[in-house]
Each structure stands twice: as C-alpha cells, then as structure tokens.
N, C-alpha and C positions, 0 to 999 in steps of 0.2 A: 580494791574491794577484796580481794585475794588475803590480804592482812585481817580485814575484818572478820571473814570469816574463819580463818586461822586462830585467833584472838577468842573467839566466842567455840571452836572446839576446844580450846584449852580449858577455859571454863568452864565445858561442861564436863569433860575428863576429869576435874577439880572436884565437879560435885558426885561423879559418882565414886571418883577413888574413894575420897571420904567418906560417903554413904557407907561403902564398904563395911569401912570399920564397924559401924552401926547394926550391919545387916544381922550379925551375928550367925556367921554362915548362912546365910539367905533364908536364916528362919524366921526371920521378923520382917512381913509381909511392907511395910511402908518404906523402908531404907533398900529393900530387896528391890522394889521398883523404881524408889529413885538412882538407885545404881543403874538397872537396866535401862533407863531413858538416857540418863548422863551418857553412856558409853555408847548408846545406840548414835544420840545426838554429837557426842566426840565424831565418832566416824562418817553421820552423813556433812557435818559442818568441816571436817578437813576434806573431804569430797569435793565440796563447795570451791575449795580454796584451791584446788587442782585445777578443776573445771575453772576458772579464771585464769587458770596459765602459772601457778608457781608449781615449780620442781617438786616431785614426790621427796625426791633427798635432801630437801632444803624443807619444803613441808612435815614432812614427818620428826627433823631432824630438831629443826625448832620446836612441834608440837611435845614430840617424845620429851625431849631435855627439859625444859620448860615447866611441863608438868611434874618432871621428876622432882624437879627444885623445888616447884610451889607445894608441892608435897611433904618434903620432908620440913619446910617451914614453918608450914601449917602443923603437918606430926608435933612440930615443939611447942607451937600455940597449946595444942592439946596434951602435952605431955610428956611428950616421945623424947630420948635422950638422942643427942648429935656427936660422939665423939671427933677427934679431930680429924681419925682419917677419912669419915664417913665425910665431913664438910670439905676434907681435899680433894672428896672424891666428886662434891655439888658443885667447886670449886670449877673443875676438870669437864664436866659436863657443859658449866656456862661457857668456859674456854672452846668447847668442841661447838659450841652453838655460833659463836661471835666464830670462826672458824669458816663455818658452813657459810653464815650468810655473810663474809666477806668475800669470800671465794665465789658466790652466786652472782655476784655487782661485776665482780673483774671474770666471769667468764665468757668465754668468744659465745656467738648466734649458733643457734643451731642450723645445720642444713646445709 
C-alpha cells in the first residue's frame, strides 16, 4: 500500500509543479490553487506512504527523483529544451533512484 500511496504523491507533485508554470506568479487565481492542493496533497500522500512503513530516504528519494524526471519530460511535451547535460543529469537521477531502492531490498532489519 506504501507504493500506492507513494505513486499518487508523485502525481500530484506532477500537477502542481506544472500548475506552476500556469499560475503566473500566483497571479492567476485557478492554477494558484491547483498548485497549492497538488503540493499540499504531494506531502500528505508521501505521509501516507511513511505511515505504512517505507523509509523516509527511500520515500522521498524516489518521490523527489521521480518527479524531477517526469518534470522535465513533460517540460519537453510543452516546450521546454533538454540539452544533453541536462538529460545526463535526468539520466543520474534515475541511476540514484534504482540505487536507493536496490539498496532498501538488500538492507539488514532494523533493531
């Protein structure tokens, strides 16, 4: 359950980053709220995923990277240019993600 809820903060991390763009400095009252729910709802849904027992460093670590990637993806859907070191750098982050959560499988119990 831990995943699902991890899965559905990214998502909404997703809609409010992007919102962002829209909000036009948080002057444009509709994009300015769907930011503030996206973000609000990011942080109580990886809460969620905590309170189920996954690691803060393994949760955040996937949430953070994750989002950065779908980020900059989406950026290119919409427009945004990707140089190469920028994608070595999206590259590097999924590298640090597969990382985290191989090292979370293979480590000892706590306690």
């Amino acid at each position: 359950m831990a995943y699902v809820f991890l899965t559905g903060a990214i998502i909404a991390e997703l809609i409010g980053a992007i919102s962002t763009r829209y909000s036009d400095g948080f002057t444009r009252p509709v994009p300015t709220t769907i930011t503030a729910v996206g973000v609000l709802a990011a942080y109580f849904l990886l809460s969620r995923a905590l309170r189920e027992g996954m690691g803060i460093g393994v949760a955040y670590g996937i949430w953070a990277a994750t989002g950065v990637t779908l980020v900059a993806i989406i950026g290119i859907a919409l427009g945004d240019r990707l140089t190469w070191i920028q994608a070595g750098g999206v590259a590097l982050v999924i590298g640090g993600v597969l990382a985290l959560e191989l090292g979370a499988a293979h480590a000892p119990a706590a306690g």
